[in-house]
N, C-alpha and C positions, 0 to 999 in steps of 0.2 A: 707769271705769264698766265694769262687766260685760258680756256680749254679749246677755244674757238680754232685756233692753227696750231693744237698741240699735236694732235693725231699726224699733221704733214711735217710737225718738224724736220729741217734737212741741214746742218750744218751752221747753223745761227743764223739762216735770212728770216725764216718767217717769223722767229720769236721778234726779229726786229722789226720787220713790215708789222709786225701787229702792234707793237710799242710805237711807230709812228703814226699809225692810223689813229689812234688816241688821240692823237694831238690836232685840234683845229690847225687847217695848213693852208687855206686859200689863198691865191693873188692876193700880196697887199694884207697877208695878216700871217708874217715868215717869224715875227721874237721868238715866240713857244717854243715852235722846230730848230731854229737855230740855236735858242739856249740849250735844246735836248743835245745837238751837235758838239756844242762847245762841254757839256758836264761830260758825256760821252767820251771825249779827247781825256779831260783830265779823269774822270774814270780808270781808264789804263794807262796812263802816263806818257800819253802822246803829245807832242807841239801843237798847238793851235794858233789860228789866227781870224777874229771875228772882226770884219770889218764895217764901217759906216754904215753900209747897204746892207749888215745883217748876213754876207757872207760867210761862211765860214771855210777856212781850209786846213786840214788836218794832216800832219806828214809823221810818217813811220821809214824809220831808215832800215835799210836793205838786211835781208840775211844773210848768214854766212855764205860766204861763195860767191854774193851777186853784189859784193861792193864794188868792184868795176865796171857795171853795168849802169847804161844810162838811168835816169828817174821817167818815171812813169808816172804820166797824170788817171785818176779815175774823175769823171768829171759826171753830174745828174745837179737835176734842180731841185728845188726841196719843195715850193708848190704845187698846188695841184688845181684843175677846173673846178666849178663848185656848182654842178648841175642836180638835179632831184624830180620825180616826178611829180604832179603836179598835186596828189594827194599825200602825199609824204609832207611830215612833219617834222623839220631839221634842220639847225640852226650853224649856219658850217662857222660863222663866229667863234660858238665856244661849247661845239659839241664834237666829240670825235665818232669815227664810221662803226658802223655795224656790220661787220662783214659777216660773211655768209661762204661757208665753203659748200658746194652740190659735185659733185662726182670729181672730174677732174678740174675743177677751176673754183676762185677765188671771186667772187662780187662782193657788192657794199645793198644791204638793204634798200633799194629806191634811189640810191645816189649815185654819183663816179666813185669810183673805186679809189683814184688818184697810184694806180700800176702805173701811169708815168705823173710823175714819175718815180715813184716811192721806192720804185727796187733799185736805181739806182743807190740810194742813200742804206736799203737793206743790203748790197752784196760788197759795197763799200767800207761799210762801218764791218758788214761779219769777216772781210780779209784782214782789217787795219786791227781786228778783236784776238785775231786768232795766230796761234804761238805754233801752229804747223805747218802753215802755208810757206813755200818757196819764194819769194818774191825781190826783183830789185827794190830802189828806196821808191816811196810810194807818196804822192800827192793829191789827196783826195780835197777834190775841190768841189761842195755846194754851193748851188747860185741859188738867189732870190727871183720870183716875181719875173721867168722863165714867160708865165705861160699869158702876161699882158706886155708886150711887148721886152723881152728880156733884158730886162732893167738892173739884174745881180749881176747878170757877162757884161755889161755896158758900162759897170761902175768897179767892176774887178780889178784889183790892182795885180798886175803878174811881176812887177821890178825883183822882187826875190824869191817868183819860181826858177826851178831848174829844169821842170820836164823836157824833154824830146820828143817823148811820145803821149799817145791820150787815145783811151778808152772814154768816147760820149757813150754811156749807156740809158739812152732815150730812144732807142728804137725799140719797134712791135713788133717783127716776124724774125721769128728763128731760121737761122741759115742765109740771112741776108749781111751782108755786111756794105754799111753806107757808106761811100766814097766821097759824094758833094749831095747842097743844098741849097736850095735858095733864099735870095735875101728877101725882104720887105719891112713893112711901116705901120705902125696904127693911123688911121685915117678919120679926123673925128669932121662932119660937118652938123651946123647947127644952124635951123632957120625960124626965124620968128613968126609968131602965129597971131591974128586975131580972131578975139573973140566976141559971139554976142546971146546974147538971153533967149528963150525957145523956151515953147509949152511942147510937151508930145506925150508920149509912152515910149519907156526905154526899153532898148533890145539889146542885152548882150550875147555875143559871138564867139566861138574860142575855137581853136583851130588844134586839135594835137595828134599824138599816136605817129607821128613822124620822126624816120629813123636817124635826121640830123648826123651830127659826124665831127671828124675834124677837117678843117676847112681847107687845111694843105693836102693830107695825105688820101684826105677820101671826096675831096673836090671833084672828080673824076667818075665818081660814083653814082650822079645821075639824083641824084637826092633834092629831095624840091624843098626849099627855105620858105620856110612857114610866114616870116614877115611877106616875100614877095607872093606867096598865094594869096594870103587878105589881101594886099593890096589890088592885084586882080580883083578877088570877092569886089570888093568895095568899087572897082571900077568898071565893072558887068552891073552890077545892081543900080549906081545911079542913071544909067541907060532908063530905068521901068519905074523907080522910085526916086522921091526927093525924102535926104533924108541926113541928119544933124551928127556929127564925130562927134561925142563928150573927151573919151578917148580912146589910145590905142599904144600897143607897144607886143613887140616878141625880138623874144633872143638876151640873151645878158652877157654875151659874150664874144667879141669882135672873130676870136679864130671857133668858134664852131658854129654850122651849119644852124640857122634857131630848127627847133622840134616844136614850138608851138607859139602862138600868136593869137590877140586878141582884141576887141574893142568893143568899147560902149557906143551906139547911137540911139538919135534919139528920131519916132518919125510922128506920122501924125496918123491919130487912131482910127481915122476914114480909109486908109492906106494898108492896116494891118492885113489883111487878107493877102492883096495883092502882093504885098512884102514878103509873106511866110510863102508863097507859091513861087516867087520869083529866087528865095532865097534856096529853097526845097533842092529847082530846076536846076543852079547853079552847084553846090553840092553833090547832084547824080552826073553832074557832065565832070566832077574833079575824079569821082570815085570811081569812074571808067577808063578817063584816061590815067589815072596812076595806079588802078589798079595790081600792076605787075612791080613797080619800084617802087608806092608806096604802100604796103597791102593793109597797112593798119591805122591809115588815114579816119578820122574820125571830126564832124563838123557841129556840134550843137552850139544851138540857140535858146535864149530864155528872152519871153516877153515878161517884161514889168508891167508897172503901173503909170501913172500918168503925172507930170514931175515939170517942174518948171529948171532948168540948165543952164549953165555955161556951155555954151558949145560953139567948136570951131568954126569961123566963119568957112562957107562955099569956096571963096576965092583963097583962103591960106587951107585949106582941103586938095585944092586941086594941085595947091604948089609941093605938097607932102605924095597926093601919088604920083604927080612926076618924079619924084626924088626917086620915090619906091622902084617904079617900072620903068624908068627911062634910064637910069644910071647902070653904066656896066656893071655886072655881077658874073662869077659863076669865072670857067675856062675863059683866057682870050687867046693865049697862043699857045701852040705845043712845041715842043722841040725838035728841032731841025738835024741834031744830032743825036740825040739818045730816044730811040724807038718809044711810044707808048709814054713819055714824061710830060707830063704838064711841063711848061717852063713859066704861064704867067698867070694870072686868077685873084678876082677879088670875091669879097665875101662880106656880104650886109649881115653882120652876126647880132648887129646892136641897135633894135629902134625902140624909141620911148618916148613919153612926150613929159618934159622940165619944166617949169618957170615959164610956161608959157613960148616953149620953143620944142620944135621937134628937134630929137635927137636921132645922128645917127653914126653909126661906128661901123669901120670896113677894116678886114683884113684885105692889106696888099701884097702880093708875092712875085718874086719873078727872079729866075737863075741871070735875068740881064738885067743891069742897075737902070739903062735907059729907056727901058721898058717898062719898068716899074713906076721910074717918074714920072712918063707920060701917062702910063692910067691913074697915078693920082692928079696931075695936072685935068683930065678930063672929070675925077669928080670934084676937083677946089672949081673949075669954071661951068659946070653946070649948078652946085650949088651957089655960088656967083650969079649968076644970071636968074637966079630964083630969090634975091635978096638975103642969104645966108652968107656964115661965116665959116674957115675951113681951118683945119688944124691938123699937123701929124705928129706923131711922137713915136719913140721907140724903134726908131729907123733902124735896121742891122743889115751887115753886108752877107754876101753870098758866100757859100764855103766852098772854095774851088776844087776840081781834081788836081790830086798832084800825082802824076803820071809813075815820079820814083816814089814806090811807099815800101819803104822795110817793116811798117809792122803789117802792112795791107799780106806783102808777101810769107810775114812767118804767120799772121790770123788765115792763110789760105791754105799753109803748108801743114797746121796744128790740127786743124777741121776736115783736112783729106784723111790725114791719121788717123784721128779719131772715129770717122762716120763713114771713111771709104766712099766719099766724093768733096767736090770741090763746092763753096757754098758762091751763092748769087752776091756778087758785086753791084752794086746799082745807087743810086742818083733818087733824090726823092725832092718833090715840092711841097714836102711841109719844111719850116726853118728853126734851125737846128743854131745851139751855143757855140757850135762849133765854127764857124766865122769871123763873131766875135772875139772869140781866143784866141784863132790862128791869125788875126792881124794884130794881134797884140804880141804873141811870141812866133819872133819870125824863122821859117824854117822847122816847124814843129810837125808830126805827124800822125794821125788822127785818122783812128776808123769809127762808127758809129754803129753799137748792135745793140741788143733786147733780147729778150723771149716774146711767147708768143701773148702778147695782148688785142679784142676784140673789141671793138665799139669804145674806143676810146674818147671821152667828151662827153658819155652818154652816161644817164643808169645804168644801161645795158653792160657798161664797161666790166669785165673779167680778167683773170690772170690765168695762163697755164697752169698746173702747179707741176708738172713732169717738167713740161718746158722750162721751168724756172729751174729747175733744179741741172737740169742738161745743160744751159748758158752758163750758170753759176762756174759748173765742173770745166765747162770749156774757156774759159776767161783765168779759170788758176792753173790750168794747161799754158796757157800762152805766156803769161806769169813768169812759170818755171824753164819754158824755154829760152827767156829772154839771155840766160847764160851764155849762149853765145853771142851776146850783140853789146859789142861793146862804145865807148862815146864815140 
């Protein structure tokens, strides 16, 4: 082990959060981690099972005393986001993190941390490790490729799980414990662009310093999406200038908020003055009003030299910022029953321009299935109507309340004990595996916690290290209570 989280060692999670932080883990690049899962099983002489999709699920049979106790699933995904800021150099391919411990918490040098969701797989693997824990039989099940539309739960085979019950440990606030969540869709639309040849002087634009987020849980947060500010930019300024896309693109990622955006144009050198004054004006009118929600909003520009281009024609420009600023974004409905919940919200996380087509990528969410279809229905016919094509994938259903929960009840009854109050019950609209699995094993029962993690999706992302260590303690409490609950 490194020295990096030797000083916080607590029980074998952090030597193992740091053993998977090593390992390149991104969406779409799960072998490595999986393979680590599966040596890990046979390591200590556990069953495994590594499937098609690179799942893995690992079962450890019960302790003494709790062989009449139902199976308990622990469920987390093994991916992670793969953001970095924009002067970091890191190649999340086939480099692993650099973490960073400062006072009480855990970061990654310039990048996501990937705390979700790595401590699932750390407090998973250090129960299934360890010869003193109390526990019924135990099914620890990683999923793949979670965090693009979760494509591990979609392809999971459950025919020879047992569980009853399930620990999702994908949540971020300690003392919450999640009851339901909502479903949604990846939303890909794609519009063809032409192009024609230009002399000018090039200007590039970049847009950063914005606190971005994740697109369910922090949707709500007021947080301004750096694709839809250019696009604005871009369509304030052709009011005062005439002037040429080469291109443009922010965000890489359909479920977070983008933190930064940019484009090349190109104008004409008789124009330059007017353009830098007109762009100056635009820039002091964002940095006033977001002064208060985005305080570290940052807008530069560099002028070039004088270049003959490819560039977007006027007429497939203006079909790109319709796309950008006419298409619903952001909150559309709130809930009607649970105070303060999002219930529906989409999210432009992903523009880029391909092969001569703008691309663009939307998370969709919504605790109502036919709520959900109708805002993708509104952006497959607005890009429709703009001569593009529409696509979704990664569809997953809602995770209902289920009103009788016996483990909701002993996760309520273990945490009064312990902490001398009752923890927060509550409903979230980011989407959770939890769905997935509960329509696959029917009748199953299923809470969803975490410790405390901060700016998840971000650099900024960090881990508690108390709090980590308090959930850990309180999850093999719940564990050892299971003795009285029997099938």
């Amino acid at each position: 082990m490194s020295s990096m989280l030797k000083d916080i060692e607590y029980k074998g999670i952090f030597q193992i959060f740091e053993e998977i932080s090593a390992i390149p883990r991104g969406s779409r690049n799960n072998k490595q981690i999986s393979d680590y899962l599966v040596s890990f099983a046979e390591k200590h002489g556990l069953n495994y099972k590594q499937d098609e999709v690179l799942n893995v699920i690992i079962t450890k049979e019960a302790t003494s005393g709790y062989e009449e106790c139902p199976t308990v699933i622990i469920q987390g995904h093994m991916d992670m986001v793969c953001e970095k800021d924009s002067n970091i150099d890191h190649d999340f391919l086939t480099q692993g993190l650099e973490l960073v411990v400062k006072d009480d918490f855990i970061s990654a040098n310039g990048t996501t941390l990937g705390g979700d969701d790595g401590i699932a797989i750390a407090y998973a693997l250090a129960i299934l490790s360890s010869d003193e824990i109390k526990h019924p039989r135990i099914e620890a099940i990683f999923t793949t490729d979670e965090e693009i539309g979760m494509d591990g739960a979609i392809g999971l085979d459950t025919t020879e799980l047992r569980g009853k019950y399930m620990f999702n440990i994908d949540s971020e606030e300690e003392g919450i414990l999640l009851s339901s969540a909502a479903g949604g869709l990846t939303a890909t639309a794609k519009l063809p662009l032409e192009y024609s040849k230009e002399t000018g002087i090039k200007v590039s634009i970049a847009i950063k310093g914005l606190l971005g987020g994740h697109s369910g849980s922090e949707i709500d947060k007021n947080r301004t999406n750096a694709t839809l500010l250019m696009g604005r930019l871009l369509f304030e300024l052709e009011k005062d200038i005439v002037f040429h896309a080469i291109d443009l693109c922010g965000g890489g990622k359909d479920n977070a908020i983008p933190r930064e955006s940019s484009c090349t144009l190109l104008i004409q050198e008789s124009d330059k003055a007017r353009f830098e004054g007109a762009l100056k004006e635009q820039i002091d009118h964002y940095k006033k009003e977001l002064a208060t929600s985005e305080p570290h909003l940052e807008i530069d520009y560099h002028v070039g030299d004088k270049s003959e281009e490819n560039v977007i024609t006027a007429e497939s420009m203006v079909q790109i910022l319709h796309m950008i600023l006419f298409a619903p974004n952001g909150i559309q409905t709130m809930s009607a029953d649970i105070k303060g919940l999002v219930e529906s919200s989409l999210n432009l996380g992903i523009f880029h321009i391909e092969k001569n087509q703008a691309v663009f990528g939307y998370a969709v969410r919504s605790s109502v299935d036919s709520y959900k279809q109708f805002m993708s229905k509104k952006l497959e016919t607005l890009i429709t109507k703009l001569g593009g094509a529409y696509s979704t994938s990664g569809e997953y259903p809602a995770w209902e309340y289920k009103k009788d929960s016996k483990l909701r009840e002993l996760s309520v009854r273990v945490y009064e004990e312990m902490y001398g109050k009752k923890p927060e019950i509550q409903a979230i609209h980011a989407g959770l595996e939890c769905g997935i699995i509960a329509s696959k094993l029917d009748g199953i029962d299923i809470i969803s916690l975490g410790p405390d993690m901060f700016d998840v999706h971000t650099p900024k992302e960090r881990l508690n290290i108390t709090s980590t260590k308090r959930v850990y303690d309180y999850v093999l409490k719940v564990l050892e209570e299971f003795k009285g609950i029997k099938e």
